[in-house]
C-alpha positions in Angstrom: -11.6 11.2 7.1 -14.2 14.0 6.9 -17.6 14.4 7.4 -19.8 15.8 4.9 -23.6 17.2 4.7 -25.2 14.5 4.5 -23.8 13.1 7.6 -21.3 10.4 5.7 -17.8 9.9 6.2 -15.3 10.7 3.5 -12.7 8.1 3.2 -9.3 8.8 1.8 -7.0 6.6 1.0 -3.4 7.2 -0.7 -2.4 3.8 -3.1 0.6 3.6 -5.1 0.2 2.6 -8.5 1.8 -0.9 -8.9 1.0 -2.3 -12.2 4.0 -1.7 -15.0 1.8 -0.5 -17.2 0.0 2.0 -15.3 -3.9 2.5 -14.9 -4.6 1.3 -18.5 -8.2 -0.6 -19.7 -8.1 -3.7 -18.0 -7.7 -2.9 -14.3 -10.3 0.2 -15.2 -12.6 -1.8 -16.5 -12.3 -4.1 -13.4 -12.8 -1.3 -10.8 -15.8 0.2 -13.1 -17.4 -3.7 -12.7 -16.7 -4.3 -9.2 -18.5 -0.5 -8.3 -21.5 -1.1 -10.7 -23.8 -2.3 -7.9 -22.4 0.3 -5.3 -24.3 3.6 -4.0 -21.4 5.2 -2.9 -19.6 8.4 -5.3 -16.2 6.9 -5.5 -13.4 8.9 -7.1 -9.9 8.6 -7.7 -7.5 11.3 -8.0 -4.3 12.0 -9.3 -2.9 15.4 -8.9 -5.8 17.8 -10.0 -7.2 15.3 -11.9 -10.0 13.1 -10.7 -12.2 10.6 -12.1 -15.3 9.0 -11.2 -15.0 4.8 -10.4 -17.5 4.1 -12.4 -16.1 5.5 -16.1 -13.6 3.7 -17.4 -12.8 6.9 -19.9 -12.1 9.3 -17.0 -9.7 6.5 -15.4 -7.5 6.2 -18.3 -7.8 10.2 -18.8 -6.4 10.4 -15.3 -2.7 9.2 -17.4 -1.9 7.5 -13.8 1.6 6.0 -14.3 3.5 2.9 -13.0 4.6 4.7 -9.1 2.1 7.5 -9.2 0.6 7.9 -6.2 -3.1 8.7 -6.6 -5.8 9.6 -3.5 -8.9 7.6 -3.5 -12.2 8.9 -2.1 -15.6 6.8 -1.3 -18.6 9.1 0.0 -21.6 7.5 0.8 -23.9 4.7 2.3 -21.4 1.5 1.7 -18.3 3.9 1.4 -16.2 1.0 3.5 -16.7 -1.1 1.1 -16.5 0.9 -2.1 -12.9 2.0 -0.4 -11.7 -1.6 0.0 -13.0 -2.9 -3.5 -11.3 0.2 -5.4 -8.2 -0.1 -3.1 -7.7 -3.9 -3.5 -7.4 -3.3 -7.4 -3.4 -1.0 -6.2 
């Protein structure tokens, strides 16, 4: 956790990629739904790569494999709760 200008907490969180198949168009299509109504900036990393929650192109351009390990971070107003949406989907 860091703190940025604003005054927010940054949450990080480290998930494994569990589905066979990788981050492919369903499950990105289901985060990108489940952050619609959220204020938060919620990103998802995967090496140098990083992609905004709420574009379902950027998630599939992350190429995030079955075992990858990929970083989220939630910055913002209902960060907690962006972090366990996105996280519940690894």
């Amino acid at each position: 956790m860091s703190t940025d200008v604003k005054g927010y907490l940054m949450l990080r969180k480290k998930v494994i990629i569990d589905n066979v198949y990788g981050l492919h168009m369903r499950p990105a299509l289901k985060i990108a739904l489940a952050c619609l109504g959220m204020e938060s900036k919620v990103l998802i990393m995967n090496g140098l790569k990083k992609a905004s929650c709420f574009s379902i192109l950027e998630m599939l351009l992350l190429e995030a494999k079955f075992g990858s390990e990929v970083e989220i971070v939630a910055e913002g107003i209902d960060e907690a709760l962006a972090m366990e949406t996105v996280s519940g989907f690894f």
